[in-house]
N, C-alpha and C positions, 0 to 999 in steps of 0.2 A: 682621251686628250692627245693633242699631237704639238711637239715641238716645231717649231722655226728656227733653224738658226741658219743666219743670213752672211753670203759670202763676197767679196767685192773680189774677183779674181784680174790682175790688173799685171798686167807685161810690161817689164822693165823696160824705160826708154833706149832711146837708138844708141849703136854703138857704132867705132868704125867698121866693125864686118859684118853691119847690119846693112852700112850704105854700100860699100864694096858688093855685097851679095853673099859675102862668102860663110860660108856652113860654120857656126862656134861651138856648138851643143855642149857638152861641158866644158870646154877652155875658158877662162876665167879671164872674160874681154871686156875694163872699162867701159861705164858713160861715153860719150864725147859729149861736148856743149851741148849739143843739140837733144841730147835723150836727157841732159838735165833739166835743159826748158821744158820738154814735155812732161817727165815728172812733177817739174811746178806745177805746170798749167792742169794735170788731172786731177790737181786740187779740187778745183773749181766745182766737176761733176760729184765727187766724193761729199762737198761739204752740203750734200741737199741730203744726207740722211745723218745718221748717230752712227758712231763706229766704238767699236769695245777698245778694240787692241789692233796690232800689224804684224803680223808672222811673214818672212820671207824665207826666200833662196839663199844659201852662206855665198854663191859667185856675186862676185862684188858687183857686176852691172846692176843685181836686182837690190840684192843689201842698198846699194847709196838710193836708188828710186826710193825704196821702201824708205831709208832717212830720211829723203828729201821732202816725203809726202807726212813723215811722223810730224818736223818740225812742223812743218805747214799747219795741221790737222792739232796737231800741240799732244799728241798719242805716242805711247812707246811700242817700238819695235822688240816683241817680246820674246821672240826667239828665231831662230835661223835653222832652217827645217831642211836636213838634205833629202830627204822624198821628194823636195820641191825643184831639185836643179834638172836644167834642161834634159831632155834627152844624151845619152852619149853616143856621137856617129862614127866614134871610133878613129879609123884611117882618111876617112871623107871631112874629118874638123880642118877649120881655114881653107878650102877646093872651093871654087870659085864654079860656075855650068863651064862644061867643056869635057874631052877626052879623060882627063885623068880621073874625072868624079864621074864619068859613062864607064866608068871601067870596075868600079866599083860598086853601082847599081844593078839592082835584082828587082822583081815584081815584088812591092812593097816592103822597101828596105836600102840597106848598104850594107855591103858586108865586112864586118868586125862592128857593126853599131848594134846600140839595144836595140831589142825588138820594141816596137808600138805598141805591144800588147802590155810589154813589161814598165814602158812607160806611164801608161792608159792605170795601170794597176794603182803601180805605187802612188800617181799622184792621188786618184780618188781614194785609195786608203789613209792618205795625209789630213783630206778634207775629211773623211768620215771619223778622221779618229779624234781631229778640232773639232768637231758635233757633238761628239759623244764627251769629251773632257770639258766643251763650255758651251752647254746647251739653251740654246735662245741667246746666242749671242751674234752679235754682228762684227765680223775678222774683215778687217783686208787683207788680201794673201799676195804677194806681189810675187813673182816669177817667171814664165818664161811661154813663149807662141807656144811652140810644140807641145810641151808640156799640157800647158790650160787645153787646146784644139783636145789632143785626146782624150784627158782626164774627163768633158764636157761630151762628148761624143760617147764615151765609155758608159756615164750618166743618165744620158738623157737618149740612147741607140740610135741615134741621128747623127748624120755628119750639120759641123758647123760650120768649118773654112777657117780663113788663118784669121791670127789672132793680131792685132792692132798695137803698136808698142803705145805703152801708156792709156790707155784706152778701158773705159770703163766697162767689165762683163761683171754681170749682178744674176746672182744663182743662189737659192732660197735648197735649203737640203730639209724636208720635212720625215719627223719622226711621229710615229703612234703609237704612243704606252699599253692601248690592248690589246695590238699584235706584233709588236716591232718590225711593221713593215714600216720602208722609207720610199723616199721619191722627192724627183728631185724637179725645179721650172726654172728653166734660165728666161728672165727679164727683160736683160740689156744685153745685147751682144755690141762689142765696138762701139759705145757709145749711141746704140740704136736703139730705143725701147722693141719688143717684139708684143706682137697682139695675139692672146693665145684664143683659141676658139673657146 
């Protein structure tokens, strides 16, 4: 027998250093109007399936999406999960492209930030560990580009691309009670269903 438990992994709307460009990764950087609209508006795609519960990120951008989408959706936000907050880029957070964020890049990385690996980690161990504590369940998990990109990637050994703020990515994590093997099929990426062969 094999469980399903289905995941709605969905990126807090826009913020001002989403539009500026500039690097936040754990800085704890409000909504602006604009990433609350889109929090509304991902209602919309969300309300075509059953959702259990809403677990987020504790940094406020993704916590208020994640409210914004509870009320909507009429579901409680059930806990605030820090495996789930962005990457941290360390000295490169608020750097804008230019010399002083070229000064701090290396081949795959910045230095004083976590590693990709480290992020890739913890987030899939977040999601694996909501599988195993509510199995056959359907979570929305609202959190952060970086974040979901690796975790997905980590998942499925494929690159994905960046992640869409507010934007629907649908990921199914299957378990089998006669060997505990798992495996995982991402659906939707960015609001895009995918066609698997």
């Amino acid at each position: 027998m094999t469980t399903t438990t289905t995941f709605a992994l969905i990126r807090h709307g826009q913020t001002d250093w989403n539009a500026a460009a500039r690097i936040q990764g754990a800085t704890d950087i409000p909504l602006n109007d604009v990433g609350r609209s889109q929090a509304t508006d991902a209602v919309a795609a969300l309300k075509r399936y059953d959702w259990d519960f809403i677990v987020s990120s504790p940094l406020s951008r993704a916590a208020e999406t994640a409210d914004l989408i509870g009320q909507q959706l009429g579901l409680d936000v059930v806990r605030r999960l820090p495996a789930l907050i962005e990457r941290n880029y360390g000295p490169a957070e608020g750097l804008s492209a230019g010399a002083e964020l070229d000064a701090l890049r290396f081949l795959g990385g910045f230095h004083g930030a976590e590693t990709e690996q480290a992020v890739a980690a913890r987030g899939i161990d977040a999601l694996r560990d909501l599988a195993r504590e509510h199995p056959g369940a359907r979570i929305i998990v609202v959190a952060h580009g970086t974040l979901i990109r690796l975790s997905l990637e980590n998942a499925l050994d494929q690159p994905v691309g960046s992640i869409s703020n507010a934007s629907l990515n649908l990921v199914q994590h299957h378990h089998s009670h006669s060997n505990g093997a798992t495996a995982w099929q991402l659906d939707i990426l960015n609001g895009e269903p995918l066609v698997h062969a």
